[in-house]
C-alpha positions, 0 to 999 in steps of 0.5 A: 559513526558508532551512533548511526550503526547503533540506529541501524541495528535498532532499525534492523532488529526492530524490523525483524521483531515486528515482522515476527511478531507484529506491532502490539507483541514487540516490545521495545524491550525485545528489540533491545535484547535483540540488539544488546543495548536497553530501552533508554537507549532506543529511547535515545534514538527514537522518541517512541516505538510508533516513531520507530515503526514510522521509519520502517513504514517510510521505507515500505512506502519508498519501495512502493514509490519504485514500484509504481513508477515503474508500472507507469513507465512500463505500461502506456494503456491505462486499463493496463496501469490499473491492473499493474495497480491492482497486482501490487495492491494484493500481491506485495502490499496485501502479502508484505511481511510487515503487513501485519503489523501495520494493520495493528498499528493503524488500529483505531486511534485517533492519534493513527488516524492522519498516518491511515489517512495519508496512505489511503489518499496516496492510493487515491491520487495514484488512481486519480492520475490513472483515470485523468489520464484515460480521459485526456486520452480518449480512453475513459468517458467519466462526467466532469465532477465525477472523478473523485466519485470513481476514485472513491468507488475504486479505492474503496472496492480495493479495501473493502474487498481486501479487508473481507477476502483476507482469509482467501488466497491471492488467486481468489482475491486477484480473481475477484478484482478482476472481475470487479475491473472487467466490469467497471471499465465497460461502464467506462471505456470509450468504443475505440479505447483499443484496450483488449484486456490481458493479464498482468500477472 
């Protein structure tokens, strides 16, 4: 019991630490005298500071879980979907405490690189399972081999967007994302897809 209240403080202190002070400025040295125990001792529950901060991103990852689950159960128009897809984006991934630290940890390694693979392709199959929708439905007319072309096109305008509006505020960024769906979907909306737009905020 002591040893699974120990890794919960850890994990606790360790959270706090790299929301303050991002992923490089907190040590594991910090997040011992935090908690009151030594580095070995962190050591000895979690092999590195990158497993630690693993498990702290698998429970972001788990609230986005919730999240989208929701919007898919909440909205039954795809176009409405990707507008629900797009506010969490900027609002609670974009804006998240730990995001900070995320993007250090990411860097450029080559030993992140699988970890910055595997959330973008998590992003990739949520769209992907919009637009499939859409055109089962009737909703979207995209050609036959042309859905991972429009997955890419949408998942990378998400991050290149975000990546240089950074400095902006969540209005300009939403404003501009928007815009981008506003024009997208005309490109491929049906005529009697019976979407009449809205806002999702």
């Amino acid at each position: 019991m002591k040893k699974e209240l120990k890794k919960q403080a850890i994990l606790v202190a360790a959270q706090r630490l790299f929301v303050e002070k991002g992923y490089n400025d907190a040590s594991l040295q910090m997040i011992a005298d935090e908690v009151g125990t030594t580095r070995s001792n962190i050591l000895y529950h979690y092999k590195s500071k990158a497993a630690l901060f693993e498990i702290i991103l698998k429970d972001w990852e788990d609230e986005w879980v919730v999240t989208w689950e929701r919007i898919k159960a909440e909205t039954c128009h795809p176009s409405v979907q990707l507008q629900g897809f797009f506010h969490v984006f900027i609002y609670e991934d974009l804006r998240h405490p730990l995001r900070k630290a995320f993007d250090e940890f990411l860097g450029d390694a080559d030993s992140k690189q699988k970890e910055k693979e595997r959330w973008v392709e998590c992003d990739q199959e949520s769209i992907a399972f919009i637009l499939s929708r859409g055109v089962s439905e009737g909703y979207y007319n995209i050609e036959t081999g042309q859905m991972n072309t429009h997955v890419n096109l949408i998942v990378g305008s998400l991050y290149g967007m975000s990546d240089t509006m950074r400095q902006e505020s969540d209005e300009q960024i939403m404003s501009a994302f928007k815009l981008f769906l506003e024009i997208y979907l005309k490109k491929i909306e049906t005529d009697v897809n019976g979407f009449e737009g809205g806002d999702n905020e």
